[in-house]
DSSP file (Angstrom, degrees, kcal/mol; ACC not computed):
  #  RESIDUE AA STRUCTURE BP1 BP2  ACC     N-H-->O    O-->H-N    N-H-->O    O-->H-N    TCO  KAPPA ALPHA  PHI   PSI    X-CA   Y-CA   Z-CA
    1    1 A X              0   0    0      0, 0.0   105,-0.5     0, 0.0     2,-0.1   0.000 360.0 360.0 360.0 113.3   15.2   16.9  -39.3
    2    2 A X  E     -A  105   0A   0    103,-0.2     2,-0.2   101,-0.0   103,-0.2  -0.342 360.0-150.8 -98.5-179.7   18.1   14.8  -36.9
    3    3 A X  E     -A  104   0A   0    101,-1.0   101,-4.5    -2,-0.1     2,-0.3  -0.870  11.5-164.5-168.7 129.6   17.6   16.3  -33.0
    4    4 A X  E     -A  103   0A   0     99,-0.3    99,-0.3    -2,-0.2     2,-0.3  -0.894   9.5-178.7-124.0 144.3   20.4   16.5  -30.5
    5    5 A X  E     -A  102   0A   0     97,-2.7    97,-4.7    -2,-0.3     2,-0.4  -0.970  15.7-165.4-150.9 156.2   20.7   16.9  -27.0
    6    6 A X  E     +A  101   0A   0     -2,-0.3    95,-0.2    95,-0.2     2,-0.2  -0.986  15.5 176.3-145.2 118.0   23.3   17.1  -24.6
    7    7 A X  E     -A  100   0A   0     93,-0.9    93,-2.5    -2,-0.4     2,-0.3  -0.657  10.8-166.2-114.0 146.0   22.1   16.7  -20.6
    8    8 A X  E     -A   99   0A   0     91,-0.2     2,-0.4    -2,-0.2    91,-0.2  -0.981  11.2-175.3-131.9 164.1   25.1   16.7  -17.2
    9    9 A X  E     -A   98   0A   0     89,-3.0    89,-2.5    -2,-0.3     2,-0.5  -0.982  18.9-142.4-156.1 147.8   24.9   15.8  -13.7
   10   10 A X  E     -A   97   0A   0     -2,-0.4     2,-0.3    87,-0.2    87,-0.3  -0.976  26.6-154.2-115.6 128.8   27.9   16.2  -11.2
   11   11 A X  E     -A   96   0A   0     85,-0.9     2,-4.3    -2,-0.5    85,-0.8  -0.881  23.6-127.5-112.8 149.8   27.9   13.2   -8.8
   12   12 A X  S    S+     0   0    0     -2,-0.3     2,-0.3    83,-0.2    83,-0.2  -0.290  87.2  90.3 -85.5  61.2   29.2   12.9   -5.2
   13   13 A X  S    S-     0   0    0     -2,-4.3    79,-0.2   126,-0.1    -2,-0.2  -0.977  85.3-102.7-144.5-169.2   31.2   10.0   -6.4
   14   14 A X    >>  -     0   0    0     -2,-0.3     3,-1.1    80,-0.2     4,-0.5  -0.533  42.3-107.2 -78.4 169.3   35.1    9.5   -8.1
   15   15 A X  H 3> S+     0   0    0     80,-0.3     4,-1.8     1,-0.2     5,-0.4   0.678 120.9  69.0 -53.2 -34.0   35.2    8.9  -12.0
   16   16 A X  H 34 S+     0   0    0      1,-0.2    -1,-0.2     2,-0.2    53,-0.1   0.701 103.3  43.9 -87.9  -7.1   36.0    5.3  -11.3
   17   17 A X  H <> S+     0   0    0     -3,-1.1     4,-1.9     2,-0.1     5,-0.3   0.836 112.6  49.3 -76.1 -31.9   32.4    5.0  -10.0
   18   18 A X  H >X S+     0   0    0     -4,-0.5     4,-1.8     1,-0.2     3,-1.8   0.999 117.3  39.3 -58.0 -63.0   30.7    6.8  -12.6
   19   19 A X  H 3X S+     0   0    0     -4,-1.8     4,-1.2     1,-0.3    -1,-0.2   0.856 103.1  68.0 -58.8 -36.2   32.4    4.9  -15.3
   20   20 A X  H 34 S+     0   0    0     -5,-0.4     3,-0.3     2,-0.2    -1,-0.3   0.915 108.0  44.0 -58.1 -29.3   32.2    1.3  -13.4
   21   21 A X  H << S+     0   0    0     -4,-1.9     3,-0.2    -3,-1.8    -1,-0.2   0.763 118.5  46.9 -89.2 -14.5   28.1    1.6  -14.0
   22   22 A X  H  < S+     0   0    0     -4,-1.8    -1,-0.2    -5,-0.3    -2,-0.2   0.564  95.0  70.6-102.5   6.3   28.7    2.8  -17.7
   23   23 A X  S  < S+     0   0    0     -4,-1.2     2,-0.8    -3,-0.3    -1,-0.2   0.642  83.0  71.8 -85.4 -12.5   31.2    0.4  -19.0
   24   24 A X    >   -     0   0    0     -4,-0.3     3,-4.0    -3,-0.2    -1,-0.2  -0.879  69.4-163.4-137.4  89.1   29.1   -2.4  -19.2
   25   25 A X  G >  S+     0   0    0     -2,-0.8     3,-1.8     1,-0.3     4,-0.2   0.912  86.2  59.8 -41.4 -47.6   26.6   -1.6  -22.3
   26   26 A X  G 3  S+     0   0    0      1,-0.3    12,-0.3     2,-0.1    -1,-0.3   0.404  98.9  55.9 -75.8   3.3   24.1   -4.3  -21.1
   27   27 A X  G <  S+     0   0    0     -3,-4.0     3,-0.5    -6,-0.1    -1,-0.3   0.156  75.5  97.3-123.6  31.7   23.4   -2.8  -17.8
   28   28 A X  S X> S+     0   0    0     -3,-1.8     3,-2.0     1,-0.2     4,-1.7   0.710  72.2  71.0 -79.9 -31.4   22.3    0.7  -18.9
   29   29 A X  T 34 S+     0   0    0      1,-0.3    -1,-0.2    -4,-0.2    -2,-0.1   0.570  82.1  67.9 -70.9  11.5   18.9   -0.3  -18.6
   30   30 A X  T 34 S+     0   0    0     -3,-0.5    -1,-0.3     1,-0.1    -2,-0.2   0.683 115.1  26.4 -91.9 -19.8   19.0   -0.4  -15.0
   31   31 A X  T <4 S+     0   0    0     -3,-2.0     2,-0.4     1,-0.2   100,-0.3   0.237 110.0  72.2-135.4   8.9   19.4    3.6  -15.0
   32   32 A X    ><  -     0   0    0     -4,-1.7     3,-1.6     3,-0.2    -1,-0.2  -0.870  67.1-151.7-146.0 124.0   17.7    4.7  -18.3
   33   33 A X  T 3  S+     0   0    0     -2,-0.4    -1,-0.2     1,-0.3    94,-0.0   0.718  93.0  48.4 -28.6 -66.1   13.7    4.4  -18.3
   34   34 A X  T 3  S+     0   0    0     89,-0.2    17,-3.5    16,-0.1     2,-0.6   0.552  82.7  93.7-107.3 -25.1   13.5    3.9  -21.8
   35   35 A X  E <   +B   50   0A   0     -3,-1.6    -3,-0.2    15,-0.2    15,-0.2  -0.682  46.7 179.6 -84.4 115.1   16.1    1.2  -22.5
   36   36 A X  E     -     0   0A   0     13,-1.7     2,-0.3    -2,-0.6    14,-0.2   0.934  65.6 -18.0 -72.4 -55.3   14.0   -2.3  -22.4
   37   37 A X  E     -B   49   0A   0     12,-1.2    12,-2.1    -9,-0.0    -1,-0.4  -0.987  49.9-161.2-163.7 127.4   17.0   -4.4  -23.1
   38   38 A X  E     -B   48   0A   0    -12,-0.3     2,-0.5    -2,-0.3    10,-0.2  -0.827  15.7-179.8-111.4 159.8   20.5   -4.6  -24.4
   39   39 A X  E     -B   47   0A   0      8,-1.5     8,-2.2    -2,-0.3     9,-0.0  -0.534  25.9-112.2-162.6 100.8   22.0   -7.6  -25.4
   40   40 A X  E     -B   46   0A   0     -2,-0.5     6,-0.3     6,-0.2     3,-0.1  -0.173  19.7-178.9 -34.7 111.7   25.9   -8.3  -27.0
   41   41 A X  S    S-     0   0    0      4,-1.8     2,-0.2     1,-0.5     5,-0.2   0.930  72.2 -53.1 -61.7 -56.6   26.2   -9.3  -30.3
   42   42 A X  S    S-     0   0    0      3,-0.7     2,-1.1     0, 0.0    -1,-0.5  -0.682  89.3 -41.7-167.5-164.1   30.1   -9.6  -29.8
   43   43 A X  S    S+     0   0    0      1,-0.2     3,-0.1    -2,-0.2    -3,-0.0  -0.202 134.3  12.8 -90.4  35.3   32.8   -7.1  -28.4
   44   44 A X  S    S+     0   0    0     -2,-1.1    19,-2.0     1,-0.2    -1,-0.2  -0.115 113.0  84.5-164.0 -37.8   31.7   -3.6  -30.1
   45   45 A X  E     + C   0  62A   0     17,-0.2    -4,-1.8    15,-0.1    -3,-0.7  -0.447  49.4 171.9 -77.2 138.1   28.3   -4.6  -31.4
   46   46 A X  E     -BC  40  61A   0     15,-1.0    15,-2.6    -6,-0.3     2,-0.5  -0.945  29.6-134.2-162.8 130.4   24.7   -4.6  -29.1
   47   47 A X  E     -BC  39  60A   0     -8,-2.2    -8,-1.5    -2,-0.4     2,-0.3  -0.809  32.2-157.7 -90.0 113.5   21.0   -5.2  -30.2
   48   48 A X  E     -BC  38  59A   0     11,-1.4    11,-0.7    -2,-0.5     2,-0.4  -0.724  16.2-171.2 -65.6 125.2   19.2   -2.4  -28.6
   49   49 A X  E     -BC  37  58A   0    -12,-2.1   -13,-1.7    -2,-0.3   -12,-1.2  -0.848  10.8-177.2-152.6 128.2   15.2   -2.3  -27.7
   50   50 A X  E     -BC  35  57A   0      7,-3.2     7,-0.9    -2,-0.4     2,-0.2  -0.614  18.2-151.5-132.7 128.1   13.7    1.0  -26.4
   51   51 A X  E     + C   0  56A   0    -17,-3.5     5,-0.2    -2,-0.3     2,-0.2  -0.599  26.1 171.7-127.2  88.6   10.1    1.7  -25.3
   52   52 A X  E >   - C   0  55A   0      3,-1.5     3,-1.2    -2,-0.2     2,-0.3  -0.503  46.2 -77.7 -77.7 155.9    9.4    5.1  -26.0
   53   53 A X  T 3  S+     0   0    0      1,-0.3    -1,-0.1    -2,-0.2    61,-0.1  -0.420 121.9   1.0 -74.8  91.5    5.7    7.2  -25.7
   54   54 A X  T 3  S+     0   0    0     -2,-0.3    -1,-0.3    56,-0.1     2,-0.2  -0.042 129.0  44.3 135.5 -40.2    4.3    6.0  -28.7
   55   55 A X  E <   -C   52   0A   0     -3,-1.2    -3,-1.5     2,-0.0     2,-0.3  -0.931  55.4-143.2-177.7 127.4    6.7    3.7  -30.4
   56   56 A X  E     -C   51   0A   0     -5,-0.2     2,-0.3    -2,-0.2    -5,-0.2  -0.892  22.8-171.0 -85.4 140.0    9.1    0.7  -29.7
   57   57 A X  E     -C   50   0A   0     -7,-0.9    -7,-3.2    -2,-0.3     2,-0.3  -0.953  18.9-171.7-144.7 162.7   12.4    0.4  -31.5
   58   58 A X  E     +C   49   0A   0     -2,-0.3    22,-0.7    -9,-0.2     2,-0.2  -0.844  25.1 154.6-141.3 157.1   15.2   -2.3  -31.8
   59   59 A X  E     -CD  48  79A   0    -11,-0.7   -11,-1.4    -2,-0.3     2,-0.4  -0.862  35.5-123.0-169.5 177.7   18.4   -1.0  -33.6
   60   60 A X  E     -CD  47  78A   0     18,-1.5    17,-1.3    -2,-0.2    18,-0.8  -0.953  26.0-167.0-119.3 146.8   22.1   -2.3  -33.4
   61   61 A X  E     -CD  46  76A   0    -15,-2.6   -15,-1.0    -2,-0.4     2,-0.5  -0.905  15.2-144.3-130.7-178.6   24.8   -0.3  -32.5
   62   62 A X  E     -CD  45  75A   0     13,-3.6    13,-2.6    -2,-0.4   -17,-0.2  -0.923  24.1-121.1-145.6 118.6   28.3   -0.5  -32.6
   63   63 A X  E     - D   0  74A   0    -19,-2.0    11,-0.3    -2,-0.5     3,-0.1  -0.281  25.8-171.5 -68.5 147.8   30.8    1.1  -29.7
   64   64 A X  E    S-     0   0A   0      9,-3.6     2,-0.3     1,-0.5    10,-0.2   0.606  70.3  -4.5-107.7 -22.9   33.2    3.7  -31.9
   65   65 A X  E     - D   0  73A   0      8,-1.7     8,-3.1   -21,-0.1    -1,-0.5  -0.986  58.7-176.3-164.5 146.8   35.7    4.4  -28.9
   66   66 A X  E     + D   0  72A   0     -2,-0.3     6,-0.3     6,-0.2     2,-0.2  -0.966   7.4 178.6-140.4 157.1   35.7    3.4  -25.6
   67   67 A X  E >>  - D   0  71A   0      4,-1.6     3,-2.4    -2,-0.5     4,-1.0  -0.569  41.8-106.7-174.1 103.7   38.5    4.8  -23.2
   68   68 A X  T 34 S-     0   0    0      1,-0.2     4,-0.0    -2,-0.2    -2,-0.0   0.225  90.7  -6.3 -36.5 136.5   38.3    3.8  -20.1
   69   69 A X  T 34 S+     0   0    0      1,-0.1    -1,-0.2   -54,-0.1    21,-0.1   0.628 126.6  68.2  49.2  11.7   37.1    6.6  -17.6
   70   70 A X  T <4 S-     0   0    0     -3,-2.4    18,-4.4     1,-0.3     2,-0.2   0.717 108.0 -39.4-117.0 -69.5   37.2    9.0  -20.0
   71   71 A X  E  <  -DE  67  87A   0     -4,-1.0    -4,-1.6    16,-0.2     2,-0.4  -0.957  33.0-152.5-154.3 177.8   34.2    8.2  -22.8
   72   72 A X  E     -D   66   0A   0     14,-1.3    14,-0.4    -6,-0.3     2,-0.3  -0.988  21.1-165.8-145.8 136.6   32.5    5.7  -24.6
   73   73 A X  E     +D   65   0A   0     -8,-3.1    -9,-3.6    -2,-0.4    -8,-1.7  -0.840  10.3 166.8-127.0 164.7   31.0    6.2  -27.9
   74   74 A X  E     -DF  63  84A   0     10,-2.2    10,-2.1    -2,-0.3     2,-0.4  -0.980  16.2-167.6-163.9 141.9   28.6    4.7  -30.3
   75   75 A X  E     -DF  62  83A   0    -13,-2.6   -13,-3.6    -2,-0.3     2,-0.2  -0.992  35.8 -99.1-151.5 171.4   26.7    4.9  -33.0
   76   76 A X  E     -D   61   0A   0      6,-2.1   -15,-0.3    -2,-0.4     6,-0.2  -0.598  22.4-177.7 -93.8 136.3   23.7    2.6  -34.7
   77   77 A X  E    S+     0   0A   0    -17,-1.3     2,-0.2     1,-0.3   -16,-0.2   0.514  75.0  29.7-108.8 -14.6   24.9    0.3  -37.7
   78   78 A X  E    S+D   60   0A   0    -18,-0.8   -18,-1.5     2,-0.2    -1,-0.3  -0.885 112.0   4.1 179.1 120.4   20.7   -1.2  -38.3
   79   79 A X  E    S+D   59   0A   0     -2,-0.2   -20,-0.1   -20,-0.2   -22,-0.0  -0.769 107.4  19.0 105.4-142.7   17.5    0.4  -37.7
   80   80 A X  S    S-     0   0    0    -22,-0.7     2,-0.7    -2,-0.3   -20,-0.2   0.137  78.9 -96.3 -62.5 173.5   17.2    3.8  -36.6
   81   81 A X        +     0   0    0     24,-0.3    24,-1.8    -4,-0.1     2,-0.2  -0.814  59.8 134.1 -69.4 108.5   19.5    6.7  -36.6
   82   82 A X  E     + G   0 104A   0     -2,-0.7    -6,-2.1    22,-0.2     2,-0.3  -0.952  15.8 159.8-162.2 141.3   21.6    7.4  -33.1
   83   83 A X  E     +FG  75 103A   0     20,-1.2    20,-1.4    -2,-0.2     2,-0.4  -0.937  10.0 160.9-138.4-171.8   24.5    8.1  -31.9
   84   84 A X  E     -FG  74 102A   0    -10,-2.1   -10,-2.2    -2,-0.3     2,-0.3  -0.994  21.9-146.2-173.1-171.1   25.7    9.4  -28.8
   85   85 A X        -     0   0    0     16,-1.0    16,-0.4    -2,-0.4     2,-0.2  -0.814   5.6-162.4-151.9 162.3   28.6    9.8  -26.4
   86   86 A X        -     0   0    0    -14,-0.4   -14,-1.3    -2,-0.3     2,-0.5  -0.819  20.3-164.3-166.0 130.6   28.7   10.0  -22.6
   87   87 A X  B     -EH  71  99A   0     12,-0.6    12,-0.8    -2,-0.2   -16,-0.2  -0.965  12.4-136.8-132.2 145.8   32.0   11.5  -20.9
   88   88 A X        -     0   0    0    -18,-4.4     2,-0.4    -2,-0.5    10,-0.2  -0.621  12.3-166.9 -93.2 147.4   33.4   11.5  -17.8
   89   89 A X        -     0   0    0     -2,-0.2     8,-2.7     8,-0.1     2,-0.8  -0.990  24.6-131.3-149.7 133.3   35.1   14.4  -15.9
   90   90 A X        +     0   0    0     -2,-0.4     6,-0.2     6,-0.2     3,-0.1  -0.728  32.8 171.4 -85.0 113.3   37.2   14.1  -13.0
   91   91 A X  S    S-     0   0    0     -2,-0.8     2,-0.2     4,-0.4     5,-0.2   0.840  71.9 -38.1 -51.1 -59.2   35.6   17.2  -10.0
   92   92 A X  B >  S-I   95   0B   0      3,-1.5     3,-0.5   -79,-0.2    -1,-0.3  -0.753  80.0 -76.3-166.3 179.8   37.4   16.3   -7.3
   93   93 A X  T 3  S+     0   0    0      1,-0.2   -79,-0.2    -2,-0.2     3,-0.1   0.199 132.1  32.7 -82.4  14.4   38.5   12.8   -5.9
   94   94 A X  T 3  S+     0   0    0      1,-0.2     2,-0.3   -81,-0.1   -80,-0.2   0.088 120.2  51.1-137.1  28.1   35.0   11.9   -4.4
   95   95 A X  B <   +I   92   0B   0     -3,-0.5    -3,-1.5   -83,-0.2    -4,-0.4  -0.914  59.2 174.7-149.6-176.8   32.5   13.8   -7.3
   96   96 A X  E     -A   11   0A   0    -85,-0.8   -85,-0.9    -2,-0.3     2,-0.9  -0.997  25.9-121.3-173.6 133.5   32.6   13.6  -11.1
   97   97 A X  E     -A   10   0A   0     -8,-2.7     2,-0.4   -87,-0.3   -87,-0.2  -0.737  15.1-159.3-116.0 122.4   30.5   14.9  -14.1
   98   98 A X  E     -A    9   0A   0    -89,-2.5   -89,-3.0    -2,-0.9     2,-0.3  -0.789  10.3-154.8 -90.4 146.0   28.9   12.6  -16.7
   99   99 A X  E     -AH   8  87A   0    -12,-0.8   -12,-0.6    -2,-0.4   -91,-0.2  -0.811   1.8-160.5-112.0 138.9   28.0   14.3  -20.2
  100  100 A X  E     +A    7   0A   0    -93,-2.5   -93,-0.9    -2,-0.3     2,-0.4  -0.568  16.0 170.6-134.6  78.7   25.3   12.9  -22.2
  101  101 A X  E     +A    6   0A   0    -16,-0.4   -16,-1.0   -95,-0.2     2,-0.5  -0.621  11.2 168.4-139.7 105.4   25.5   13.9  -25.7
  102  102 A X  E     -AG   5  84A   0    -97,-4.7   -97,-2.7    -2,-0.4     2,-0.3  -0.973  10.2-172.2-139.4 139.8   22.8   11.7  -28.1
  103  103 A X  E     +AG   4  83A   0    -20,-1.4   -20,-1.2    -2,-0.5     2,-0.3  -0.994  19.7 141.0-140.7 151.8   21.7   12.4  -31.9
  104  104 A X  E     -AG   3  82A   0   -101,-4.5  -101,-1.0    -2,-0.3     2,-0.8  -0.973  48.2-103.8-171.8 159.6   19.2   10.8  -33.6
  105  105 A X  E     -A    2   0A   0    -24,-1.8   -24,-0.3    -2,-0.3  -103,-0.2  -0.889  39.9-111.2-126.4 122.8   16.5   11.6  -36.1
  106  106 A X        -     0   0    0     -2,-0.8     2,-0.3  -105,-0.5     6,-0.1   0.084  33.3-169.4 -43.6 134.3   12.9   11.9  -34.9
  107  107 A X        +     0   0    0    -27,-0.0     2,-0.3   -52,-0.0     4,-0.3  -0.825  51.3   3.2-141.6 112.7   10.8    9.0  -36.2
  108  108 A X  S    S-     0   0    0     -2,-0.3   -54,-0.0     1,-0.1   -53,-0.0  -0.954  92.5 -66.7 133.4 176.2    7.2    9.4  -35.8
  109  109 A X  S  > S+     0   0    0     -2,-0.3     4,-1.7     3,-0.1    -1,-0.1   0.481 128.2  39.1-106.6 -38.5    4.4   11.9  -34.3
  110  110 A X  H  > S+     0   0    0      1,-0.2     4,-1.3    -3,-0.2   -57,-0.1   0.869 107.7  54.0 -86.8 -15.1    5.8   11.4  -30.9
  111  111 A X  H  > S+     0   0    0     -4,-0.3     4,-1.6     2,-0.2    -1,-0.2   0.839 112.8  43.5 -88.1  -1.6    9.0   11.3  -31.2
  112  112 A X  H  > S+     0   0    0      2,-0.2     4,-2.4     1,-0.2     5,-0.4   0.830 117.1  57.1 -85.1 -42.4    9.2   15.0  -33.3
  113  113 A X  H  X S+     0   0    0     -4,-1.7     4,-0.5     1,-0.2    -2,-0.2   0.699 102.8  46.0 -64.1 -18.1    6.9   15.8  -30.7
  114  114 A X  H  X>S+     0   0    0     -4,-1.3     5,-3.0     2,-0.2     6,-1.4   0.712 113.3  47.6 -55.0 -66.3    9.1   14.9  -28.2
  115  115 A X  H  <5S+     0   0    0     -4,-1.6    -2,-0.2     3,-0.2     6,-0.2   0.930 108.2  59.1 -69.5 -43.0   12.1   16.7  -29.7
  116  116 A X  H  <5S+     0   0    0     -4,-2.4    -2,-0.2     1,-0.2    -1,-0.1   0.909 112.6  35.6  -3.4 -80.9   10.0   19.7  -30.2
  117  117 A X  H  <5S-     0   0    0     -4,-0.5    -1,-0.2    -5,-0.4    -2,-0.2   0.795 108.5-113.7 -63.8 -22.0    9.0   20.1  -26.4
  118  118 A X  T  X5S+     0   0    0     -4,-1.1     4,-1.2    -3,-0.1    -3,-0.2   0.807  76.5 138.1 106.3   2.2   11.8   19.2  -25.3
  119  119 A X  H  ><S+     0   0    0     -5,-3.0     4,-2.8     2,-0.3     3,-0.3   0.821  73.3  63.3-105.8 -42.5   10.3   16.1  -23.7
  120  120 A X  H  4 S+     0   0    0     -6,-1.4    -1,-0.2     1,-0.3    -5,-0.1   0.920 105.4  42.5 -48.9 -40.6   13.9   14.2  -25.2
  121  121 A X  H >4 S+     0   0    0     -7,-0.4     3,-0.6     2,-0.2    -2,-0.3   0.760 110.1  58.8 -93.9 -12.3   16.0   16.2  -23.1
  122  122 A X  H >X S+     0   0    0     -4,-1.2     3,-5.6    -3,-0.3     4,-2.2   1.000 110.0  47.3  -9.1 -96.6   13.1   15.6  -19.8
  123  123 A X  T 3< S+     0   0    0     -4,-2.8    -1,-0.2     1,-0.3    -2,-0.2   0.355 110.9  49.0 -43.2  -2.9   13.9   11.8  -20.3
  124  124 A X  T <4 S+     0   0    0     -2,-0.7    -1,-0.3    -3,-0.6    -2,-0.2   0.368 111.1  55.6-131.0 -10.6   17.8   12.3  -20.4
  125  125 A X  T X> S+     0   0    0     -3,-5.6     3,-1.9    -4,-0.1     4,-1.8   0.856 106.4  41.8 -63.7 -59.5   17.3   14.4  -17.3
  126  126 A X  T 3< S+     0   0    0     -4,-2.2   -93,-0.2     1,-0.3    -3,-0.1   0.192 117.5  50.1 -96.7  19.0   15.5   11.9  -15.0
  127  127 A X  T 34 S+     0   0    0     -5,-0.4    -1,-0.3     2,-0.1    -2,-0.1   0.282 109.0  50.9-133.2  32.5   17.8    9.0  -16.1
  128  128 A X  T <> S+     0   0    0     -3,-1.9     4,-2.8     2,-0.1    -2,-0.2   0.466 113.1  45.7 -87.3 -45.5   20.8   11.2  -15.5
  129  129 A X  H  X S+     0   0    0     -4,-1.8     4,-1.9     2,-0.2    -3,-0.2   0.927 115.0  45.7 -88.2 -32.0   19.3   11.9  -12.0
  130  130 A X  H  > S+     0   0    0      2,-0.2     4,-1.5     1,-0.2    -1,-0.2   0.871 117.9  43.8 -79.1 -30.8   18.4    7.9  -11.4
  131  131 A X  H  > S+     0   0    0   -100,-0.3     4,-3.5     2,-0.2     5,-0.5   0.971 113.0  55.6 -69.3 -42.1   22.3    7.0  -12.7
  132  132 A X  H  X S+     0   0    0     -4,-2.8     4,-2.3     1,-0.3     5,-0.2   0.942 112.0  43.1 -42.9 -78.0   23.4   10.3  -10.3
  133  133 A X  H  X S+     0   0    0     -4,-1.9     4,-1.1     2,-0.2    -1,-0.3   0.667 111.1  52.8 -54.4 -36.7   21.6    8.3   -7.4
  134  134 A X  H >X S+     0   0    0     -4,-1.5     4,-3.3    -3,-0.2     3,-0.9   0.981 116.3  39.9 -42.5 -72.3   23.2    4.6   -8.2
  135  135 A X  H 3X S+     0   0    0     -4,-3.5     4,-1.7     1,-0.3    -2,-0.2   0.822 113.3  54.1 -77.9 -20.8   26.7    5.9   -8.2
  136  136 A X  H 3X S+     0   0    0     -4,-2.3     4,-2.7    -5,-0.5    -1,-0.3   0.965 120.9  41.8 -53.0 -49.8   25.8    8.5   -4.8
  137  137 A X  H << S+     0   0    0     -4,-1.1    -2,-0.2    -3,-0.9    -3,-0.2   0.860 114.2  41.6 -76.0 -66.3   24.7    4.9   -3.5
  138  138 A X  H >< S+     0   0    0     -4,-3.3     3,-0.9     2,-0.2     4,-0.4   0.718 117.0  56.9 -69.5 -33.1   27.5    2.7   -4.8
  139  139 A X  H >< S+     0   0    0     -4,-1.7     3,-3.2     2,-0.2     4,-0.5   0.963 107.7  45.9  27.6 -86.3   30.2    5.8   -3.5
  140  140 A X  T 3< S+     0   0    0     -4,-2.7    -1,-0.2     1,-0.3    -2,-0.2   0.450 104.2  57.5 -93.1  20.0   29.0    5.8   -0.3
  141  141 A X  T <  S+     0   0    0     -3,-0.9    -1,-0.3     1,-0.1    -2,-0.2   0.567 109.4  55.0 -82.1  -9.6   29.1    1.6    0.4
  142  142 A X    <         0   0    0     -3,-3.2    -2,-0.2    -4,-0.4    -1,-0.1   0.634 360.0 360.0 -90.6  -0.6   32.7    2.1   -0.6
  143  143 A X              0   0    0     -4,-0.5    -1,-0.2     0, 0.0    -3,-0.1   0.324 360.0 360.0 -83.1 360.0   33.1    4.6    2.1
């Protein structure tokens, strides 16, 4: 049984903020809970390691497209199953929408339990709302 979820948040800041905190794989853990540590293999490749309710995981993944301001995609080449997407959408010239688009196949009692409740798309909320608040932040020092 794979599990998908797809989370937005519209932020009061341009695309060129949104995207400046998401281009840079290795600093996603600064705005999503779950992500311990990322770390470059080389220029498409990144060892992942996750602490989820229940269960740690390490995986590699490998960016499939990146295009500046637009999306970056990815999917896991060793370990678990994931991939995802996150896209950018121009609002206005101060706000923006991020899309958060992740599949992945439940491994575990928590993590089915997780997808089940609902609990996945919880966690993809409230580090939607902590990236939302970074770029609010970084938006209005450029001001």
């Amino acid at each position: 049984m794979s599990a998908s979820l797809i989370e937005a948040v519209d932020v009061n800041a341009p695309v060129s903020v949104s995207w400046g905190l998401w281009q840079d794989v290795t600093e996603w853990p600064r705005f999503l809970s779950h992500v311990e540590r990322v770390d470059r293999l080389d220029d498409r490749r990144f060892a992942w390691w996750l602490s989820l309710p229940g269960a740690d995981k390490q995986f590699i993944a490998e960016l499939t497209e990146v295009v500046p301001e637009d999306r970056i995609a990815w999917k896991t080449v060793a370990g678990v199953h994931h991939a995802g997407v996150v896209t950018f959408h121009h609002l206005s010239d101060t706000t923006s929408r991020v899309t958060l688009q992740v599949e992945y196949e439940p491994d575990g009692f928590f993590e089915h339990l997780g997808a089940l409740t609902n609990l996945d798309k919880t966690l993809a909320n409230y580090d939607l709302g902590e990236f939302q608040r970074m770029a609010e932040e970084l938006a209005g020092r450029r001001v």
